[in-house]
NULO-456700 format. One line per 8 residues: number of its first residue (from 1); their letters; for each residue x, y, z of N, C-alpha, C, O, CB. Coordinates in pm, whole numbers. Each point is the difference from the previous one (the first is absolute). Glycine has a CB too. Example, Ala and Ser with C-alpha at 12.3 -4.5 7.8 and 13.67 -1.06 7.14 Angstrom:
# residues 2
1) as) 1319,-569,780,-89,119,0,90,120,0,104,-2,66,-293,-115,59 | 154,222,-197,82,119,6,-77,109,73,51,111,17,67,-174,-232
***
This chain:
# residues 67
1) xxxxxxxx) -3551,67,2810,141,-5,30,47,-144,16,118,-29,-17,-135,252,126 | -77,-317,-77,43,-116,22,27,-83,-114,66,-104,3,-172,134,187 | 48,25,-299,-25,-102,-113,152,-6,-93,37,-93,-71,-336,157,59 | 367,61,38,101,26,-62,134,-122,13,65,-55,-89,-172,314,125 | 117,-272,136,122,-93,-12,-81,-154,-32,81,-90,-26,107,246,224 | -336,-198,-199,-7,-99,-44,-29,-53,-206,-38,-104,-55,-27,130,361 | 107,103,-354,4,-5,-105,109,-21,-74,14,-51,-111,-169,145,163 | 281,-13,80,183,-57,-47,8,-140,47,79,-87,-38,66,323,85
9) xxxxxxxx) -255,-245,56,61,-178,40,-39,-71,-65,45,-113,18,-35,107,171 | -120,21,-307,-69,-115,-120,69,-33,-44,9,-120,23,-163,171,-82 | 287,11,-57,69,-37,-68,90,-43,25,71,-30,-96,-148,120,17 | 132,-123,226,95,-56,48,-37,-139,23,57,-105,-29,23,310,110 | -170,-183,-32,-53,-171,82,-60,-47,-198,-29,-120,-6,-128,184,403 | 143,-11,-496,-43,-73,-91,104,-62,-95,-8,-103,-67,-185,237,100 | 305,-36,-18,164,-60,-38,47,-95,69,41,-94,-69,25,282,16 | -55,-199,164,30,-110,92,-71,-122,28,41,-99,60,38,268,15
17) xxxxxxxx) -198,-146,-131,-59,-117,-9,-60,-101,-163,-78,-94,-15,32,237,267 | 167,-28,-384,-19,-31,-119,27,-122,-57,-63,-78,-71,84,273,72 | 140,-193,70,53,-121,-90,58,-108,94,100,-70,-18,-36,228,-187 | -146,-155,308,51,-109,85,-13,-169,-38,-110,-53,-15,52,248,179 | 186,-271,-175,-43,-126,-12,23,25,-183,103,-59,-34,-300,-2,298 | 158,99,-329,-9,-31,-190,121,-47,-67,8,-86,-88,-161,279,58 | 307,-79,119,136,-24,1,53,-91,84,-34,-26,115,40,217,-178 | 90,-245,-9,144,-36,46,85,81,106,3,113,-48,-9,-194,-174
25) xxxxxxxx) 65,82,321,97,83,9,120,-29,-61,51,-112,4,-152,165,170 | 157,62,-243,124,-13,-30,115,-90,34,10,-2,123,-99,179,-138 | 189,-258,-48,95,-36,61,107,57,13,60,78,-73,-148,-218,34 | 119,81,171,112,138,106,150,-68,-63,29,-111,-45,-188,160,368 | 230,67,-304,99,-31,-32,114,-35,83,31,69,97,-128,36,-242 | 174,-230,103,101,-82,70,139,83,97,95,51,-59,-170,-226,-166 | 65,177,359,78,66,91,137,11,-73,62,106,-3,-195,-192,215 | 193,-67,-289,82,15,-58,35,124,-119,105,62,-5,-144,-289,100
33) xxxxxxxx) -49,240,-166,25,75,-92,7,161,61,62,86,-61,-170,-278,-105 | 58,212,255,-19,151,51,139,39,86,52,111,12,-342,-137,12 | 334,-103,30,126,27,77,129,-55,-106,106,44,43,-242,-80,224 | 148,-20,-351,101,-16,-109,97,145,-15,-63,105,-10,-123,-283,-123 | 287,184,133,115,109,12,19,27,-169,83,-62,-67,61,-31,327 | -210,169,-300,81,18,-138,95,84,-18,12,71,100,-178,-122,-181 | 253,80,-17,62,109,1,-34,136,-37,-95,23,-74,207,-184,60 | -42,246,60,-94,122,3,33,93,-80,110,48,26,-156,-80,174
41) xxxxxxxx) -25,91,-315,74,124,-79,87,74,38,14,37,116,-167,-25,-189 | 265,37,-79,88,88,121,-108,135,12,-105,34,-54,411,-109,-20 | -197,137,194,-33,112,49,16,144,-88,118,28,-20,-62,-173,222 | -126,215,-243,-12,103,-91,86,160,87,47,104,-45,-324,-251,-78 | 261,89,259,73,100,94,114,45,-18,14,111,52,-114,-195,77 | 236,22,-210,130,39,-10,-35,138,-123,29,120,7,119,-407,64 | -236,196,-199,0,109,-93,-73,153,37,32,114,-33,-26,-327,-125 | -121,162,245,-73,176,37,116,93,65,18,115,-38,-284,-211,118
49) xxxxxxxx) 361,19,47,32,67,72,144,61,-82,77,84,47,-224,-216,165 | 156,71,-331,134,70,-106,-77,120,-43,44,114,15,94,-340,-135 | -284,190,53,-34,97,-58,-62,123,102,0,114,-47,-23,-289,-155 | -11,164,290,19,90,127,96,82,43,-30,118,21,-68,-259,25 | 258,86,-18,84,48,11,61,126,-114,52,107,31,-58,-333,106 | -24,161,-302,9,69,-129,-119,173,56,19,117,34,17,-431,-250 | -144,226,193,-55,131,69,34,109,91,-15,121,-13,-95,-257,-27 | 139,93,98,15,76,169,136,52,-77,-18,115,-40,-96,-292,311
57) xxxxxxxx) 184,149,-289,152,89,-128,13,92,-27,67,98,34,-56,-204,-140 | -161,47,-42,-31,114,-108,-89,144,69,5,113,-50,-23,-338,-152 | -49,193,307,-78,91,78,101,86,88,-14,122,8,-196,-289,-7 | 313,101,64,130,82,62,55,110,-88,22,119,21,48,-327,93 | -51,116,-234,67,99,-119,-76,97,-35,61,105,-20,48,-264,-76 | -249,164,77,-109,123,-70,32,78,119,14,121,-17,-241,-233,-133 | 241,62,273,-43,90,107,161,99,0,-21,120,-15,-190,-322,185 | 291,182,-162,144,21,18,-30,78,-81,-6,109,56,152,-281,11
65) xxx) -192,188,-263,17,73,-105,-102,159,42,27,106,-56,25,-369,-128 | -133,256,258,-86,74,14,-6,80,122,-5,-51,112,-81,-92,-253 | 88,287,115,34,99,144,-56,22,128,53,80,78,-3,16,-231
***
């Protein structure tokens, strides 16, 4: 029973100790650029909530036609 969790812990401690040091770390990216304000797509919300309303209509109307 014991051998089991030291057989999940091999492959952990052998990943973590693969590529230490061979890499670079990445370079981070500039505070500036992450906080820069761009402008923002428009909003797709006016057209759903038309085509929503169209819906909700045509569904009034089937319902009204039907006894």
């Amino acid at each position: 029973m014991r051998l089991r969790p030291f057989l999940l812990l091999v492959p952990f401690f052998l990943s973590a100790c693969g590529s230490a040091g061979q890499e670079a770390y990445p370079a981070l990216v500039p505070v500036d650029t992450l906080l820069a304000e761009e402008p923002l797509t428009p909003s797709p919300a006016p057209e759903l909530e038309a085509r929503a309303a169209a819906l909700r209509a045509r569904a009034a109307a089937l319902r009204a036609e039907t006894p």
